[in-house]
N, CA and C atoms as an extended XYZ file, in Angstrom:
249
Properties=species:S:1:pos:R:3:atomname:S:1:resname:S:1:resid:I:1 pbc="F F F"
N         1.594        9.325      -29.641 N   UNK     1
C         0.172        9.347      -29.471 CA  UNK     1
C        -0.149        9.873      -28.071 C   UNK     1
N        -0.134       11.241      -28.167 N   UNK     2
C         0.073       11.379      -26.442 CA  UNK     2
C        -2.047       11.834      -26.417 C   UNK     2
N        -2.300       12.748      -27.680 N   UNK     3
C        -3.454       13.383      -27.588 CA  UNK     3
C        -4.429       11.917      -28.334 C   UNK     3
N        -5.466       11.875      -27.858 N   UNK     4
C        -5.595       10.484      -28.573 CA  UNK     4
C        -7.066       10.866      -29.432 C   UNK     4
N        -7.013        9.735      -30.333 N   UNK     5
C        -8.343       10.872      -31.118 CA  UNK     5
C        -9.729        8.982      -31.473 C   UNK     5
N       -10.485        9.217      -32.144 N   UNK     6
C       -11.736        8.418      -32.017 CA  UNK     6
C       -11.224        7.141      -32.880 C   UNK     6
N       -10.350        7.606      -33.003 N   UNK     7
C        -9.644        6.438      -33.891 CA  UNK     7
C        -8.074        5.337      -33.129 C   UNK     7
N        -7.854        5.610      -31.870 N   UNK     8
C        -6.821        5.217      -30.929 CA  UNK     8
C        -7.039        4.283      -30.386 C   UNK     8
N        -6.602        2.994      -30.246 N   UNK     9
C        -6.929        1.792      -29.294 CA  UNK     9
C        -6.276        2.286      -28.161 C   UNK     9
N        -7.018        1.970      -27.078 N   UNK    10
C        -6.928        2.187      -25.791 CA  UNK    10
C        -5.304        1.176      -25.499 C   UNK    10
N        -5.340        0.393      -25.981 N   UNK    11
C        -4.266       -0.256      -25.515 CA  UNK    11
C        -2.784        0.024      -25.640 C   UNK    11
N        -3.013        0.638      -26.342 N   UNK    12
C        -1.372        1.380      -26.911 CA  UNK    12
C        -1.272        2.662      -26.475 C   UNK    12
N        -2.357        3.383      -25.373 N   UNK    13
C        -2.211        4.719      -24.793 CA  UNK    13
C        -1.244        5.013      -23.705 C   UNK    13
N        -0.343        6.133      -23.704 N   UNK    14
C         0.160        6.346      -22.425 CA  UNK    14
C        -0.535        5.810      -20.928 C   UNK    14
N        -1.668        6.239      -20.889 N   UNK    15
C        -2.122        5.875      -19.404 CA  UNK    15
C        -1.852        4.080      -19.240 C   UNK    15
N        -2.220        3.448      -20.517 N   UNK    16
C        -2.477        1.710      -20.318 CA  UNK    16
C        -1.573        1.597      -19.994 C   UNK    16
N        -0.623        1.402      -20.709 N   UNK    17
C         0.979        1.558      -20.837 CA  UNK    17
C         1.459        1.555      -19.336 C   UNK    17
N         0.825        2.835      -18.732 N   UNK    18
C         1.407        3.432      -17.653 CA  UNK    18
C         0.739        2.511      -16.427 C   UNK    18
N        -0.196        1.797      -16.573 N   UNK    19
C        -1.174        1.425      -15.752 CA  UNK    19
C        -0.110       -0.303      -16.041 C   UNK    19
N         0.370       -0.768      -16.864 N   UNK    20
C         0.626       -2.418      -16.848 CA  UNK    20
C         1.981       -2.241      -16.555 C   UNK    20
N         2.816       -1.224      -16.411 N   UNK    21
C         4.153       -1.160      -15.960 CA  UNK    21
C         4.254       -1.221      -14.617 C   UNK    21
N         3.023       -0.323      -13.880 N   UNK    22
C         3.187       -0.642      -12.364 CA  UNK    22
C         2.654       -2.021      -11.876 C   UNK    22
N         1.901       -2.356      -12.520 N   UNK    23
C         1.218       -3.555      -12.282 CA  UNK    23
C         2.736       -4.876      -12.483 C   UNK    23
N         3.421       -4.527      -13.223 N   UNK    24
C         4.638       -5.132      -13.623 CA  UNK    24
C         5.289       -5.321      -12.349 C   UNK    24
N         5.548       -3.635      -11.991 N   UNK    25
C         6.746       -3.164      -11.039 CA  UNK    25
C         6.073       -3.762       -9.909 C   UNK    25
N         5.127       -3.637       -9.339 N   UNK    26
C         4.331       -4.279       -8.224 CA  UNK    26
C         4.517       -5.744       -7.940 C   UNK    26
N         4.852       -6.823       -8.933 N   UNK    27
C         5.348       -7.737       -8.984 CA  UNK    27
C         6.225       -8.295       -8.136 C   UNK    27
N         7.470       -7.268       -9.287 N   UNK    28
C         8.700       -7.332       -9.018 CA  UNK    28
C         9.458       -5.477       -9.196 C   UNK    28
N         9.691       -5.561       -8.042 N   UNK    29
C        10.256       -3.703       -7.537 CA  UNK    29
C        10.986       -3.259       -8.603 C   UNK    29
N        12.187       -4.058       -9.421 N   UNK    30
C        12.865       -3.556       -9.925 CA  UNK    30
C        13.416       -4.293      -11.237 C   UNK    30
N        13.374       -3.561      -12.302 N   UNK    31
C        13.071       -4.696      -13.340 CA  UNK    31
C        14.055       -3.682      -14.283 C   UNK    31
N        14.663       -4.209      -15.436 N   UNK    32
C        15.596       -3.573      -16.190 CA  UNK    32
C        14.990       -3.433      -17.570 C   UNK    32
N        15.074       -2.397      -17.823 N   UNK    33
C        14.441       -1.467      -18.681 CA  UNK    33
C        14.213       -2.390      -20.074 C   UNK    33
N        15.108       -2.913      -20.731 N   UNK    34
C        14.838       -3.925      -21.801 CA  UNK    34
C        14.030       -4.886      -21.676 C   UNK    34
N        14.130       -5.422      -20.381 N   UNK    35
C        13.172       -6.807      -19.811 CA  UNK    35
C        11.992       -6.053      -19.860 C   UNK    35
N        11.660       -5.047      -19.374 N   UNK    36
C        10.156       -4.335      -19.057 CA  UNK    36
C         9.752       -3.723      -20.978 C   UNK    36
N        10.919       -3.543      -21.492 N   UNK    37
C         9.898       -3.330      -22.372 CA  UNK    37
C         9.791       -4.503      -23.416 C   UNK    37
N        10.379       -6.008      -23.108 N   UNK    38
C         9.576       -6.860      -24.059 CA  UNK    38
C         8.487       -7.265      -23.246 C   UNK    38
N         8.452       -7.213      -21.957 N   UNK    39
C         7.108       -7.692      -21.521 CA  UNK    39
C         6.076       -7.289      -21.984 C   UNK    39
N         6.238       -5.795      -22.232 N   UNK    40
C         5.248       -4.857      -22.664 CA  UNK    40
C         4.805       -5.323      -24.022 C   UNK    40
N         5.972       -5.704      -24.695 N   UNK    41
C         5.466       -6.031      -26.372 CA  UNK    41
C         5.043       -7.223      -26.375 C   UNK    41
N         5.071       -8.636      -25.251 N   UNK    42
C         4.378       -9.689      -25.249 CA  UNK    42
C         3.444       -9.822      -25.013 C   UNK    42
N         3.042       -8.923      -23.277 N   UNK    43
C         1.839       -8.199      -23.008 CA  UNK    43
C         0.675       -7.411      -23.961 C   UNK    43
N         0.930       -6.407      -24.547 N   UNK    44
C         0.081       -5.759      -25.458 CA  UNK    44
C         0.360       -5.467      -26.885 C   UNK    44
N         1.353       -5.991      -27.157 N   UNK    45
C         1.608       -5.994      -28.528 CA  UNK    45
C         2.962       -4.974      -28.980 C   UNK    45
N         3.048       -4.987      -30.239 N   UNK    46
C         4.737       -4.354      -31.070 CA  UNK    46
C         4.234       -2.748      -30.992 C   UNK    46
N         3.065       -2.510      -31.016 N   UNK    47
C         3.140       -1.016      -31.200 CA  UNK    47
C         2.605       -0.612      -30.259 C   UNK    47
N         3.082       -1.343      -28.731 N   UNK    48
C         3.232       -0.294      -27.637 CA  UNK    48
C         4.346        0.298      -27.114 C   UNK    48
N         5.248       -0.340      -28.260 N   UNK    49
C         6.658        0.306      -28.040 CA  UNK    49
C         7.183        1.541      -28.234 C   UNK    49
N         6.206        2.112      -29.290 N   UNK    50
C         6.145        3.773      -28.916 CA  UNK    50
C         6.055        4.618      -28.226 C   UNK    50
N         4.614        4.167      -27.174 N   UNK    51
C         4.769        4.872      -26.198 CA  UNK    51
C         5.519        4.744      -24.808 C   UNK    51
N         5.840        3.722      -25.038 N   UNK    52
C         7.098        2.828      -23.313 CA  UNK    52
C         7.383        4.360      -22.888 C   UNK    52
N         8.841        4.800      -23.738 N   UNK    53
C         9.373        5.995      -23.137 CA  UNK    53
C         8.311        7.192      -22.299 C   UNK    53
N         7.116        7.491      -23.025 N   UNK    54
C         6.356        8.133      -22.726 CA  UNK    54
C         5.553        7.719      -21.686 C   UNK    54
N         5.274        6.738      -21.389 N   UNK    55
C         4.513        6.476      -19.798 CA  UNK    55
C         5.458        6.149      -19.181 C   UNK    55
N         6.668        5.950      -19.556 N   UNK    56
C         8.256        5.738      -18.344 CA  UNK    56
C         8.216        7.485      -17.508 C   UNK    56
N         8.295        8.411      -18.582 N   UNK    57
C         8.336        9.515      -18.676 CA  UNK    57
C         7.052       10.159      -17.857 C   UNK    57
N         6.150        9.443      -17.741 N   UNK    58
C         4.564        9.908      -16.975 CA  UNK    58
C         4.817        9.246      -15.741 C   UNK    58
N         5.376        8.540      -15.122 N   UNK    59
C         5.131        7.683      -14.477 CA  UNK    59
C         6.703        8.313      -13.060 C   UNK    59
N         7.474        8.858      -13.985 N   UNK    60
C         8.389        9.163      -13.003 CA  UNK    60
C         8.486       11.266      -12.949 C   UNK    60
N         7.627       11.562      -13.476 N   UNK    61
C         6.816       13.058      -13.399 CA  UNK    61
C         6.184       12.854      -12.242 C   UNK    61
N         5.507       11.895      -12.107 N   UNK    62
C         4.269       12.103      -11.043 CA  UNK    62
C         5.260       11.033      -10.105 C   UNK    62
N         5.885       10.823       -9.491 N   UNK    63
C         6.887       10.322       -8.521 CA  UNK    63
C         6.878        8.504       -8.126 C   UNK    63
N         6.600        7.716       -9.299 N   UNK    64
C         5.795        6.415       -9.269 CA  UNK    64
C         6.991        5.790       -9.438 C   UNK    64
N         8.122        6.206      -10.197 N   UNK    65
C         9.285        5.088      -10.528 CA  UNK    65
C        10.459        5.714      -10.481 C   UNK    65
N        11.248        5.590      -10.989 N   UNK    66
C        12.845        5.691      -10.508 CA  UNK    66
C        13.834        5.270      -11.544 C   UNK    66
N        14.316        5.761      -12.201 N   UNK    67
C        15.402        5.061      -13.108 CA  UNK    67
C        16.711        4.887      -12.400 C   UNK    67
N        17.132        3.332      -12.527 N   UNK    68
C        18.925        3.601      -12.040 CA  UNK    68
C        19.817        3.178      -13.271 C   UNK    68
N        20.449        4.246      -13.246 N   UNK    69
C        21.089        4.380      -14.527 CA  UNK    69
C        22.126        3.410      -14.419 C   UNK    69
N        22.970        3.413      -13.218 N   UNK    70
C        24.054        2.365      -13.165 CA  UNK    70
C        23.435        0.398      -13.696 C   UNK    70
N        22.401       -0.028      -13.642 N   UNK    71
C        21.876       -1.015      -14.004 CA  UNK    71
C        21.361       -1.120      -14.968 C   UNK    71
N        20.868        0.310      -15.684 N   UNK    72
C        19.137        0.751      -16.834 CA  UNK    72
C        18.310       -0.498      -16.587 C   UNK    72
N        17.835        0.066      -15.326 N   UNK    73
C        16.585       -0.550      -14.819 CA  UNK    73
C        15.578        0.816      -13.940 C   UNK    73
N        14.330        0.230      -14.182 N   UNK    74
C        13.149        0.753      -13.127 CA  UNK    74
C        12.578        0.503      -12.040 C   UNK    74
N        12.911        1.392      -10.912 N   UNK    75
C        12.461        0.977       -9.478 CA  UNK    75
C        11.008        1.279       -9.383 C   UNK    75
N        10.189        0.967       -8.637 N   UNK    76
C         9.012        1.561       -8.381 CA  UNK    76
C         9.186        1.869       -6.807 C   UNK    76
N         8.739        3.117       -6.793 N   UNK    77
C         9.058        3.803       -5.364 CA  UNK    77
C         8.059        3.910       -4.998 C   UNK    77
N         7.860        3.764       -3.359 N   UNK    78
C         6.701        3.107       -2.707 CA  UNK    78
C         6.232        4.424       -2.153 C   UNK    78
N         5.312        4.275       -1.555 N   UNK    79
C         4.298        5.722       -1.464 CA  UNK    79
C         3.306        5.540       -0.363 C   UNK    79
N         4.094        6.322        0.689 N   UNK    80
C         3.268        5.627        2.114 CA  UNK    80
C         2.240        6.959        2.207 C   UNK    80
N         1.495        7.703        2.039 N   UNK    81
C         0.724        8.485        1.347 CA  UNK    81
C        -0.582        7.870        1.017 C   UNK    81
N        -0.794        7.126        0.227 N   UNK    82
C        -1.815        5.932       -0.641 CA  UNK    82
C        -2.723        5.563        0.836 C   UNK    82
N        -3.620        5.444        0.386 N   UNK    83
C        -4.847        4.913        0.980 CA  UNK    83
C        -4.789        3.144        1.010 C   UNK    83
């Protein structure tokens, strides 16, 4: 569901998605990829599990997170830049 149409709950969109993972990571810096995505499905429900990969995928395009593969976990990389 990347293009979203009049019929899409906001809650299961890439951006939300993308918006409660940092809010996650902000928490806690570094969180392992399975743990982050049941939060997500306790948080907003079973069918935001579609898009996980895809705001993982938005989120480390635009330079917000970090995968370490040796753990499969997500860093959130800090950004002295920001206002």
């Amino acid at each position: 569901m990347l293009k979203p149409t009049k019929h899409t709950n906001v809650k299961f969109s890439v951006i939300y998605i993308a918006g409660k993972i940092l809010s996650f990571l902000t928490k806690e810096t570094i969180i392992k990829y399975d743990d982050l995505k049941e939060m997500l499905i306790h948080e907003i429900g079973v069918k935001s599990k579609n898009n996980v990969d895809f705001a993982l995928t938005f989120l480390f395009s635009i330079g917000k997170i970090e995968y370490l593969k040796n753990i499969d976990a997500i860093k959130l990389l800090s950004n002295n830049d920001e206002d």
